[in-house]
ZAMARGU-4260 file (C-alpha; in steps of 0.2 Angstrom, whole numbers, plus 5000, padded with zeros to 4 digits):
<rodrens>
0) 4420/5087/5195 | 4430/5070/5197 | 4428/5064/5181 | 4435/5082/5175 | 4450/5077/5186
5) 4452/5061/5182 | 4452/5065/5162 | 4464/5079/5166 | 4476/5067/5174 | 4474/5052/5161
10) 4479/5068/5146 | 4494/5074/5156 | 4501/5057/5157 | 4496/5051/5140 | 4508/5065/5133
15) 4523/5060/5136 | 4518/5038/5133 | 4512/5046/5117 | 4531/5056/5113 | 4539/5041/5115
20) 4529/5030/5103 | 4542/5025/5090 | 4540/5036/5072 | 4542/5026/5059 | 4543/5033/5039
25) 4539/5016/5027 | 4544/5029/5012 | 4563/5036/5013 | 4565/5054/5010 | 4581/5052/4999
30) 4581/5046/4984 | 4591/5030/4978 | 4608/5032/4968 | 4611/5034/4951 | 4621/5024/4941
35) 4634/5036/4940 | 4634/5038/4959 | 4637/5021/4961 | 4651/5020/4950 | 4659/5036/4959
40) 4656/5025/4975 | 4665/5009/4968 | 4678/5019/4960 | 4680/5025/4977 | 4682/5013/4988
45) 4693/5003/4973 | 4707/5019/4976 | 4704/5016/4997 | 4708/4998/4994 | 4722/5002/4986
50) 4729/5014/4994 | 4729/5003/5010 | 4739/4989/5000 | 4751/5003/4998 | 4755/5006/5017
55) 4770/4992/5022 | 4770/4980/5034 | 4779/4986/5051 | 4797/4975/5051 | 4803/4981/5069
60) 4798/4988/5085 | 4801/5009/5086 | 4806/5004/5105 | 4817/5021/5110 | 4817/5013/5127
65) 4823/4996/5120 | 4841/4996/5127 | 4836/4999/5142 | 4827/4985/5147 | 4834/4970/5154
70) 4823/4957/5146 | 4824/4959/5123 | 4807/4966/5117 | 4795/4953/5110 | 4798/4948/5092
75) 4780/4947/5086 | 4764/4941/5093 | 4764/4924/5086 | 4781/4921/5094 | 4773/4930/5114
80) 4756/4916/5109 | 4767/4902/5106 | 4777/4907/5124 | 4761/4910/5132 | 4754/4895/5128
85) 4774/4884/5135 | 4772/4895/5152 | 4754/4889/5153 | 4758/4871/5149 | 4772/4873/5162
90) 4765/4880/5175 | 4749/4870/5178 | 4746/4862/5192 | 4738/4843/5196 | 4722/4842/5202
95) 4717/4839/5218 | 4711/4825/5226 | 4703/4832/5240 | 4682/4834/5239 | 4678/4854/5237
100) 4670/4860/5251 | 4652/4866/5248 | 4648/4883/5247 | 4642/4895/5258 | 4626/4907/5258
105) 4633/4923/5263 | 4620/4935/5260 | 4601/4937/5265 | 4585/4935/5255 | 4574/4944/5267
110) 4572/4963/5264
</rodrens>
């Protein structure tokens, strides 16, 4: 009667190790493009390529609350990198010359 058990067991666990075994399918279902696919495909993406060289480049901000700021909107983001980078260069501070002090356990490794 154990080994009934215990083979009853080992199924109702091997079920759901067994469903999540990957499935893998070495032959594809679809078949590969034709010729004439493949040239609808190029074609395509040609006319999407295209099309985005059509779209123009964004001159100026579309700011509505632009006036009513008191600092002038950014021009362009290579102009707020090349001010991030004089701020950064500005505000840095010398190092100290003090040792640092040594760090501190704060926690426990005992459960």
């Amino acid at each position: 009667m154990k080994v009934l058990r215990a083979t009853a067991l080992i199924a109702l666990l091997l079920g759901p190790a067994y469903a999540q075994a990957p499935q893998v399918n070495l032959i594809p279902d679809t078949p590969s493009k034709t010729p004439e696919e493949r040239e609808a495909d190029q074609a395509r993406d040609r006319a999407y390529k295209e099309s985005l060289k059509k779209i123009p480049d964004a001159k100026t901000s579309s700011d509505p609350w632009g006036t009513m700021r008191s600092d002038p909107p950014k021009a362009s983001v290579n102009n707020a990198a090349a001010s991030k980078a004089a701020v950064n260069k500005a505000t840095v501070k010398p190092a100290a010359k003090t040792a640092a002090k040594p760090r501190t356990r704060t926690g426990s490794t005992q459960n």
